[in-house]
C-alpha positions as CSV (number, residue, x, y, z in Angstrom):
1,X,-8.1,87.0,6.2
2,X,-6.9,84.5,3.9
3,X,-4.9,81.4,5.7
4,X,-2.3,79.7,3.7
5,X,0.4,77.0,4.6
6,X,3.4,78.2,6.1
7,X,6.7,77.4,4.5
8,X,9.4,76.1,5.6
9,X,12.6,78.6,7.1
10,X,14.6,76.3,4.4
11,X,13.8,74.7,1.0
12,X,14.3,70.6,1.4
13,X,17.2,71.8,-1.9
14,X,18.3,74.4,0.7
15,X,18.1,71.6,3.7
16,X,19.8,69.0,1.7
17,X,22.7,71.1,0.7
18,X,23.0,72.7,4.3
19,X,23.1,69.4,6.1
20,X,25.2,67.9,3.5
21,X,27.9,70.9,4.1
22,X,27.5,69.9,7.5
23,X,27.7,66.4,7.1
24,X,31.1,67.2,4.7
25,X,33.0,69.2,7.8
26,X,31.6,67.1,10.2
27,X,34.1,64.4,8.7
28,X,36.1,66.9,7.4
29,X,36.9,68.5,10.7
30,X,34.8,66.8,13.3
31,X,35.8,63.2,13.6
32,X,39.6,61.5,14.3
33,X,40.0,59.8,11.5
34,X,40.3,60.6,8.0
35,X,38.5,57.8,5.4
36,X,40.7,58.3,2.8
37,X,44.3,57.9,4.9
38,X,46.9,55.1,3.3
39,X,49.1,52.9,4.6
40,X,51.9,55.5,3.2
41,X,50.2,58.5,5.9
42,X,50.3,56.1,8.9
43,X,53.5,54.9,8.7
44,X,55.3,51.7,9.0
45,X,56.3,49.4,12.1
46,X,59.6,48.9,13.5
47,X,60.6,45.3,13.1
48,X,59.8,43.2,16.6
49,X,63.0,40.8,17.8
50,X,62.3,36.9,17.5
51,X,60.9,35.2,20.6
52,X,63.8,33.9,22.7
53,X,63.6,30.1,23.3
54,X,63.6,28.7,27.2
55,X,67.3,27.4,26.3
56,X,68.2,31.5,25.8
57,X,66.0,32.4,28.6
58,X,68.4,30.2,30.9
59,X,71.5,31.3,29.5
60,X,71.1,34.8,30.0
61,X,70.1,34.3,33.5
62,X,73.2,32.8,34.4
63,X,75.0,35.2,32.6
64,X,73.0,37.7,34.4
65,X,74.6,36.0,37.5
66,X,78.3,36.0,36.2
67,X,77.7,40.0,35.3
68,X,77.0,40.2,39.0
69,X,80.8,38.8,39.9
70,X,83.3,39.5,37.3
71,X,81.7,43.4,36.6
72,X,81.8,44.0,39.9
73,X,82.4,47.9,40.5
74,X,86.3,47.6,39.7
75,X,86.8,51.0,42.1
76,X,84.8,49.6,45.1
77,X,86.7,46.1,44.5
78,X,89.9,47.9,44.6
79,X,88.9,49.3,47.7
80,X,88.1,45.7,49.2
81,X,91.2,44.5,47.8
82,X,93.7,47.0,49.8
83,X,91.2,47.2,52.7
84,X,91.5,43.4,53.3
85,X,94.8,43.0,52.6
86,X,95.9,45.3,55.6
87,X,93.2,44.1,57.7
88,X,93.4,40.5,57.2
89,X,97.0,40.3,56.4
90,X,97.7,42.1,59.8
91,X,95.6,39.5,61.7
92,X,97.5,37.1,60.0
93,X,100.5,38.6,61.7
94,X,99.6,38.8,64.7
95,X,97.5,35.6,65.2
96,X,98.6,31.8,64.2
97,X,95.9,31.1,61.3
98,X,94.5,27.6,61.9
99,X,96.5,24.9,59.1
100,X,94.2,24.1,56.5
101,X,95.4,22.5,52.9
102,X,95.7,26.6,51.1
103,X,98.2,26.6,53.5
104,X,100.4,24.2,52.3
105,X,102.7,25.4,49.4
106,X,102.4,22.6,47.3
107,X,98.8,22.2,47.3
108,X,97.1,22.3,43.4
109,X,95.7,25.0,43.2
110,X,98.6,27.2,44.1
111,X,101.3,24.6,41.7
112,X,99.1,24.8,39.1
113,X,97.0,27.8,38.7
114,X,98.8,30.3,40.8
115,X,102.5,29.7,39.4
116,X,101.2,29.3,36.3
117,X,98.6,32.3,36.7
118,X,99.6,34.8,33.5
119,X,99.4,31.8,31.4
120,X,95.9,31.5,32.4
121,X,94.9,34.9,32.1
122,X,96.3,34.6,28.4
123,X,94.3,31.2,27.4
124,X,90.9,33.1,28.3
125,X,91.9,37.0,27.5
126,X,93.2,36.3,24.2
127,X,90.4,34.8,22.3
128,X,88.0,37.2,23.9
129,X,89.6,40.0,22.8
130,X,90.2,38.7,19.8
131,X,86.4,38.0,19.0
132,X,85.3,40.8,20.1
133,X,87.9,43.1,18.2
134,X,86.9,41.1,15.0
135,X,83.4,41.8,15.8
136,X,83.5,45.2,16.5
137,X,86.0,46.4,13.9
138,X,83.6,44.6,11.4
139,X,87.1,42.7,10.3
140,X,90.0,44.9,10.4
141,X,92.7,44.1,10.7
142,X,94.6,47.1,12.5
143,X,91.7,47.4,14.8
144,X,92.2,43.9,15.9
145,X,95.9,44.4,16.6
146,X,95.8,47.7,18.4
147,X,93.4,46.0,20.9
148,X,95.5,42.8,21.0
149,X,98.4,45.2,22.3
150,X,96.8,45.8,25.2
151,X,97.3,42.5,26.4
152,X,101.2,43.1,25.1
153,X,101.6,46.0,27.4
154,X,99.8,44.2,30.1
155,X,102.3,41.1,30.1
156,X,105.6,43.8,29.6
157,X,104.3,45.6,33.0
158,X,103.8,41.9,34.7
159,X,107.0,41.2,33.8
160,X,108.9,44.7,34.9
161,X,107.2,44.3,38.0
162,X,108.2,40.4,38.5
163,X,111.7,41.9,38.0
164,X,111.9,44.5,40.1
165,X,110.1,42.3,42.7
166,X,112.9,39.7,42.5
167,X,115.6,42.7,42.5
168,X,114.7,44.2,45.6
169,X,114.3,40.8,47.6
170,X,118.2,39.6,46.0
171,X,119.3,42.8,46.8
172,X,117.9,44.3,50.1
173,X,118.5,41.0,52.0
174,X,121.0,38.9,54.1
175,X,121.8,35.1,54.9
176,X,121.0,34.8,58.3
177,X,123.2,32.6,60.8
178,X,126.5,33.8,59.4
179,X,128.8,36.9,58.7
180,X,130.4,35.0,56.0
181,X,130.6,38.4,53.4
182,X,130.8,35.4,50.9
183,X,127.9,34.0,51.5
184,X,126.5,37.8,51.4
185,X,124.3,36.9,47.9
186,X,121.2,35.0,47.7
187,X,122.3,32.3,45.2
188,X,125.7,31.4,47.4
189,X,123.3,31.7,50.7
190,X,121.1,29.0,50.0
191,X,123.6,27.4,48.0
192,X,125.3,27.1,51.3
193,X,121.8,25.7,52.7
194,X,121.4,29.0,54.5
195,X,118.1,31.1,55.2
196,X,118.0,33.9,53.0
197,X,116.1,37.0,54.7
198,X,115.3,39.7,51.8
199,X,112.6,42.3,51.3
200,X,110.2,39.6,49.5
201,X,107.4,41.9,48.3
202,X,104.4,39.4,47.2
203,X,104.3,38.7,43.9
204,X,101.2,36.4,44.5
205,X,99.3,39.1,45.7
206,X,99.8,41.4,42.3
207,X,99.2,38.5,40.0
208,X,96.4,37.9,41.6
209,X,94.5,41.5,41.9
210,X,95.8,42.9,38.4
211,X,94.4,39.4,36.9
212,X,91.2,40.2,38.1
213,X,91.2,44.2,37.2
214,X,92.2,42.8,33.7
215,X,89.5,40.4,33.5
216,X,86.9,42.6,34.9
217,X,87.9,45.6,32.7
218,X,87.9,43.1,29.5
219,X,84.5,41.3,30.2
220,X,82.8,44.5,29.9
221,X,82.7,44.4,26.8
222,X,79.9,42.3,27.1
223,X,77.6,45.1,28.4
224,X,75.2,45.7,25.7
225,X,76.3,43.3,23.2
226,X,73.0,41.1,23.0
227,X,71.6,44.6,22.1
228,X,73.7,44.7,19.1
229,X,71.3,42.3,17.0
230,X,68.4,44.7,17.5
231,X,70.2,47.7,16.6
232,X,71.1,45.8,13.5
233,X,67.5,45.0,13.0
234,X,66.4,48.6,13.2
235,X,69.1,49.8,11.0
236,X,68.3,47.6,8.0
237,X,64.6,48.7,8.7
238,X,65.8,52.0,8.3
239,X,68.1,51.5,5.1
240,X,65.2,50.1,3.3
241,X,61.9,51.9,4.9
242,X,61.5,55.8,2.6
243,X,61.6,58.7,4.5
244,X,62.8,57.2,7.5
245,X,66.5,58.4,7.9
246,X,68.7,56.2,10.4
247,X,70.2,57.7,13.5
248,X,71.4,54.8,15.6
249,X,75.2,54.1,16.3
250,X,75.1,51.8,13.2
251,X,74.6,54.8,10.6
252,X,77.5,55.1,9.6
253,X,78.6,52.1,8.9
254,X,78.6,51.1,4.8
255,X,76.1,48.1,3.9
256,X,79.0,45.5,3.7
257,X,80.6,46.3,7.3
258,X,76.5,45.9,8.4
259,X,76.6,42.8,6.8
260,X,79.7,41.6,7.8
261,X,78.9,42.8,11.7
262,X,75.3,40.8,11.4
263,X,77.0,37.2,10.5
264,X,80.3,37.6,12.7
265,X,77.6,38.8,15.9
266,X,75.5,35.5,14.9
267,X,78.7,33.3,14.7
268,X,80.9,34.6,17.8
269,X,78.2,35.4,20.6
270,X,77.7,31.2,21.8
271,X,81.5,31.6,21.8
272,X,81.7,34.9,23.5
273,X,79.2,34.3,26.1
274,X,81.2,30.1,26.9
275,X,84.4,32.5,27.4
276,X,82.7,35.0,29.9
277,X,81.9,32.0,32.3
278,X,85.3,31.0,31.6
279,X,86.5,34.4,32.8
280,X,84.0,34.3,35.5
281,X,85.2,31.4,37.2
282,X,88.6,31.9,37.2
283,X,87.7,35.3,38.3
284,X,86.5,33.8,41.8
285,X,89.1,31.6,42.1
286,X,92.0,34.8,41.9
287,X,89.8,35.9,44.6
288,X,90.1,32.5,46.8
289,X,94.0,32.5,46.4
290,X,94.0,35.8,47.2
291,X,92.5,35.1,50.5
292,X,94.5,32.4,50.7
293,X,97.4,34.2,50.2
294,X,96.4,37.1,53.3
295,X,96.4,34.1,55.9
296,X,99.4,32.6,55.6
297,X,102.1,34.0,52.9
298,X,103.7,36.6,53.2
299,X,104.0,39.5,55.8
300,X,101.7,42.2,55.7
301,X,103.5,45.2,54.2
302,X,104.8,42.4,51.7
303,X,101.5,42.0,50.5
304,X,100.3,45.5,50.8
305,X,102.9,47.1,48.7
306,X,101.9,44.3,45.8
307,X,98.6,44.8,45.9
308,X,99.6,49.0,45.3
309,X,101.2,48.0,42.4
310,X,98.8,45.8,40.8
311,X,96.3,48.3,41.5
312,X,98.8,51.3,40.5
313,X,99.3,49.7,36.9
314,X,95.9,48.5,36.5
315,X,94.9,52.5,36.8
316,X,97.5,54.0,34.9
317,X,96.4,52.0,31.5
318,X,92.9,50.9,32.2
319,X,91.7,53.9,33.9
320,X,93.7,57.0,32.3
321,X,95.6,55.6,29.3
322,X,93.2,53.9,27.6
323,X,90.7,56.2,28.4
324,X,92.4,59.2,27.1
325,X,90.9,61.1,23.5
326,X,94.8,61.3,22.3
327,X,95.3,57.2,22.8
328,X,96.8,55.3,20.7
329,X,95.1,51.9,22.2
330,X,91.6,51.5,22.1
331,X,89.5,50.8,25.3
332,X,87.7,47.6,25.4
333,X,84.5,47.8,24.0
334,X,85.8,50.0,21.3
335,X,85.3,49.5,17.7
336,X,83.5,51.2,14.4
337,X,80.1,52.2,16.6
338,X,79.3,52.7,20.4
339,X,76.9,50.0,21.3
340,X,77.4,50.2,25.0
341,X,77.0,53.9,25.7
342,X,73.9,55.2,28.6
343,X,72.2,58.0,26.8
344,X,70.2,60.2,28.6
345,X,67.1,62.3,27.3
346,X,65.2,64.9,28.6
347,X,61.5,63.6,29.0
348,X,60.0,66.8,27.9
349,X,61.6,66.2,25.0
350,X,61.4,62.8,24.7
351,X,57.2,63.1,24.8
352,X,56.9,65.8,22.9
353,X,59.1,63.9,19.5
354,X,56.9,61.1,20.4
355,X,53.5,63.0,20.1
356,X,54.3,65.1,17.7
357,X,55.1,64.3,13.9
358,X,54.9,67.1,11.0
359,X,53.1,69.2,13.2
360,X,50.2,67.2,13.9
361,X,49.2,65.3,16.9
362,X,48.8,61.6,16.0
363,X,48.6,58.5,17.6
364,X,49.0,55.0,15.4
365,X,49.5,57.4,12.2
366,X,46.3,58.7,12.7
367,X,45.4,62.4,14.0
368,X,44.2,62.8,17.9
369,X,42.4,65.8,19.1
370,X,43.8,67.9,21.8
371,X,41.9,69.6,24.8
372,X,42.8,73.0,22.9
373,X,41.3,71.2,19.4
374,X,38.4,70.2,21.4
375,X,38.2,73.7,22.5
376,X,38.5,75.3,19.0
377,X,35.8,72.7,17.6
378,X,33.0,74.0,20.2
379,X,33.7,77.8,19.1
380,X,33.6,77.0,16.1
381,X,30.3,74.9,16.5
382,X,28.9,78.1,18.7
383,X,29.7,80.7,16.1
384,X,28.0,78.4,13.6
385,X,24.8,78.0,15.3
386,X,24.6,81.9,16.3
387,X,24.8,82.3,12.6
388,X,22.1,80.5,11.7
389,X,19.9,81.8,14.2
390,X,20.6,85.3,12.9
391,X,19.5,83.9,9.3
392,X,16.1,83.1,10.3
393,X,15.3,85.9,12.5
């Protein structure tokens, strides 16, 4: 019986070309990553904010701070407000408040700051609505104005309520230690150097709460406005990146109200952020006059029925006027683009958009293997080698 060599199953042709075409779909199919892929495939990089200095670091803290005052939860302060001004102001009544200098009517802070607190208001309100109207409105003109008005209809109720305030108290009222029906008027009465007793209801006391509702409902503008420069930032990545279409609240604006929005942010925010401590502190010193002003002026319903009206007007225009879709006047905060808005996302949602992208999984621009890829790759693998098997028996 004749012997010979035994060949091979495969040719070393055959065996070159078989583990070649294995070697190709091993990197065809195989391996996460693909040799060839551009810089085009993986995609670009969002732009990255500057690194703050310790100066901005510091500043922002303290604003952080001043947030924590003057944005106060305007509904739970209301409720502080009237709550303390029935409680303390009924104390007050009822037991003799040590004399400290807030009770003297002439000390400074009441002569100057109380007397004179709508002026005030004005020197701080003004400017910062003005700013941040110009800002917002990315220079117009009729955007500035309409939110200017609220400040207009502000001062118009202060003033109807001053009025009717000093009505009711010349009115309702007598001159006590004589039934003199001349001296029957408030003007003749202490003319007379009489003791007119009216129906004084505090004028302190609204002054002092509807300030403070103003200045808290204004400063909120602030919420979200460091964020502005990144969404700028993203939105000229966007305008200039292919394939890359822009949906923050900035799309819609044309490229010379971006513009115009990028230098007036740049220019106004030191400003801005010098008038929100401004606003802060005189915030917290409404708030000590107002306490001063439970202890030792005024009787209680006096002050209660002030404080109702501040807080009456305050809602009316701030809270339901301004608010309202058929408005006229703009709420603060509101301009070309919502910056300031708390968006909500499903998370399903939210991780599926972010591992998904034309359908294939990727992570870095580059394809990622599921478990069910993993899965697919070993029965694939399986059916191969079962094939090959079959080809030698």
């Amino acid at each position: 019986m004749a012997t010979g060599k035994r060949r091979g199953v495969h040719t070393s042709a055959g065996s070159s070309a078989m583990f070649g075409s294995s070697a190709s779909n091993l990197r065809s199919s195989g391996l996460n990553f693909r040799p060839n892929s551009t810089q085009e495939d993986r995609g670009g990089t969002r732009p990255t904010a500057a690194p703050s200095s310790i100066g901005l670091v510091l500043v922002t803290m303290f604003l952080h701070v001043c947030k924590k005052s003057l944005l106060f939860d305007t509904r739970l302060k209301v409720a502080i407000y009237c709550g303390a001004i029935f409680v303390v102001s009924l104390i007050a009544d009822v037991i003799t408040m040590p004399r400290t200098y807030f009770s003297r009517p002439d000390n400074a802070l009441n002569q100057y700051f109380v007397k004179w607190g709508w002026g005030w208001l004005l020197t701080v309100t003004v400017p910062w609505v003005a700013l941040t109207a110009h800002t917002l409105g990315c220079g117009r003109r009729s955007i500035l104005l309409k939110h200017l008005a609220r400040l207009v209809l502000a001062t118009v109720a202060w003033l109807l309520w001053t009025k009717l305030f000093n009505y009711i108290e010349t009115n309702y009222g007598r001159c006590l230690s004589t039934k003199d029906t001349q001296l029957q008027t408030k003007a003749k009465c202490l003319q007379s150097g009489k003791f007119w007793s009216g129906f004084d209801i505090s004028g302190h006391t609204f002054i002092l709460i509807y300030s403070s509702l103003i200045l808290a409902e204004e400063g909120s503008s602030l919420v979200g406005w460091e964020g502005i420069k990144d969404l700028i930032m993203r939105e000229e990545h966007s305008r200039v990146t292919p394939n890359e279409p822009s949906t923050g609240p900035l799309r819609n604006l044309s490229n010379s109200d971006l513009e115009f929005l990028k230098k007036a942010h740049k220019a106004l925010t030191p400003y801005l952020r010098g008038l929100f401590v401004a606003m802060t502190m005189q915030q917290l010193l409404w708030d000590t006059m107002l306490i001063s002003t439970m202890l030792y002026y005024h009787i209680m319903i006096e002050k209660f029925l002030g404080g109702v009206a501040a807080v009456l007007t305050w809602y009316i225009t701030y809270q339901w006027w301004f608010k309202s879709p058929k408005n006229s006047l703009p709420a603060p905060g509101d301009g070309l683009f919502k910056y300031n808005e708390i968006k909500t996302h499903d998370n399903s949602s939210v991780r599926s958009r972010r591992s998904t992208l034309n359908g294939t999984n990727r992570f870095m621009g580059l394809p990622i293997r599921t478990s069910q890829d993993a899965v697919d790759t070993i029965s694939a693998n399986r059916q191969s080698d079962s094939e090959i098997t079959a080809s030698r028996l």
